[in-house]
C-alpha positions as a printed NumPy array, in Angstrom:
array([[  0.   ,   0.   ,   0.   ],
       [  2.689,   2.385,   0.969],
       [  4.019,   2.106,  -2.765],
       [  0.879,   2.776,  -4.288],
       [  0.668,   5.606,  -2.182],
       [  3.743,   7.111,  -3.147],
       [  3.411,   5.96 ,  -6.863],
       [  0.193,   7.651,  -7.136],
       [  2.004,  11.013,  -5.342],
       [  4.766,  11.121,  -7.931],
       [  2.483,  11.106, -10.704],
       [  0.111,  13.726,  -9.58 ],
       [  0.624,  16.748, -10.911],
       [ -0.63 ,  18.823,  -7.892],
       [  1.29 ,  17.059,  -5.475],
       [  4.406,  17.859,  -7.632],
       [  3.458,  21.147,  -7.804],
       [  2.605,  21.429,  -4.268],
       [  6.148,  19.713,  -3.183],
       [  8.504,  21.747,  -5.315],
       [ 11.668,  22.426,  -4.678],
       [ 12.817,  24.684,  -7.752],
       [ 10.623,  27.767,  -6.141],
       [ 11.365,  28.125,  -2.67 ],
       [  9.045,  30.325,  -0.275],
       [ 11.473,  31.832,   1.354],
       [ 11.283,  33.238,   5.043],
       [  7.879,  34.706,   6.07 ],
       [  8.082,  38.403,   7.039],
       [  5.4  ,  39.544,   9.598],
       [  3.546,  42.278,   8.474],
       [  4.501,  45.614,   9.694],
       [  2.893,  47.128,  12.915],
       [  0.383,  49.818,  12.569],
       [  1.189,  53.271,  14.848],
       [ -1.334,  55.236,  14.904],
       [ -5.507,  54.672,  14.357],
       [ -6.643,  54.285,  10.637],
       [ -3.384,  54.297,   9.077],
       [ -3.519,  50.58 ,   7.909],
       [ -6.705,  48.51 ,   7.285],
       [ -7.992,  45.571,   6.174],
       [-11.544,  45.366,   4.435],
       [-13.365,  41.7  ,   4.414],
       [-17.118,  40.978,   2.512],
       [-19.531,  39.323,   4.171],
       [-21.077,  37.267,   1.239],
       [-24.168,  34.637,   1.211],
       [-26.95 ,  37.428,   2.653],
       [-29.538,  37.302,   0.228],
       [-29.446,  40.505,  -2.122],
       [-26.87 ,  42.398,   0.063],
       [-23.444,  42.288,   1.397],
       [-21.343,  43.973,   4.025],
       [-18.502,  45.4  ,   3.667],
       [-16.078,  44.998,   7.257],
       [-13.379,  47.715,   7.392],
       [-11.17 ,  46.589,  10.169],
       [ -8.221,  49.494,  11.757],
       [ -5.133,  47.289,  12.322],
       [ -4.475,  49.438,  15.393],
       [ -6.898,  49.661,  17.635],
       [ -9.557,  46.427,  16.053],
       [-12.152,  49.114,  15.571],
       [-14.573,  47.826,  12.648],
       [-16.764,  49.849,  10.429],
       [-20.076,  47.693,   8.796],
       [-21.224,  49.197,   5.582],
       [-23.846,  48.132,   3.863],
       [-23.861,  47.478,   0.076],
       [-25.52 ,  45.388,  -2.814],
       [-23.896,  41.718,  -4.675],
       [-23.802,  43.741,  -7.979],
       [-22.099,  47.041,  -6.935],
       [-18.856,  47.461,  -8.93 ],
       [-15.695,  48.754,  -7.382],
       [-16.724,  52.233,  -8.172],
       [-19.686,  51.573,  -6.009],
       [-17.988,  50.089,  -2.952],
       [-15.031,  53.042,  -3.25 ],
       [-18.045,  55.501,  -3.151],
       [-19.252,  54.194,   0.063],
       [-16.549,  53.374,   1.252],
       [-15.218,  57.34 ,   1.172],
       [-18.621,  58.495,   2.53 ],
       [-19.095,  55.847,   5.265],
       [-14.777,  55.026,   6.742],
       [-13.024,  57.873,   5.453]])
């Protein structure tokens, strides 16, 4: 079983691709920390509501979120828009 396990592994091409050794990572660099209030953010959608979403604008700094509402077919025009008027 154990050959036919690692048979099947060296075929695959996704488990090649997933093992690879010619495109190394590298080391993993934290990500910077914020010092002051709304100078970095992260923004998240809540998806799966039925004709709306929400967008979550998290501050890095002090975990304050801001919930704005907005509809599944607004472009990124849209969201930018409300985004200015309702965060910024």
């Amino acid at each position: 079983m154990r050959k036919d396990v690692q048979r099947q592994c060296h075929r695959c091409i996704f488990c090649l691709k997933a093992k690879s050794k010619t495109m190394p990572h590298g080391l993993y660099i934290p990500l910077p920390l914020a010092c002051a209030p709304w100078e970095d953010i992260i923004m998240h959608f809540i998806l799966g509501l039925s004709e709306t979403s929400i967008c979550m604008v998290v501050d890095i700094f002090s975990k304050m979120t801001r919930f704005i509402l907005c509809h599944k077919v607004d472009d990124a025009n849209n969201i930018s828009k409300l985004f200015f008027r309702e965060a910024v």
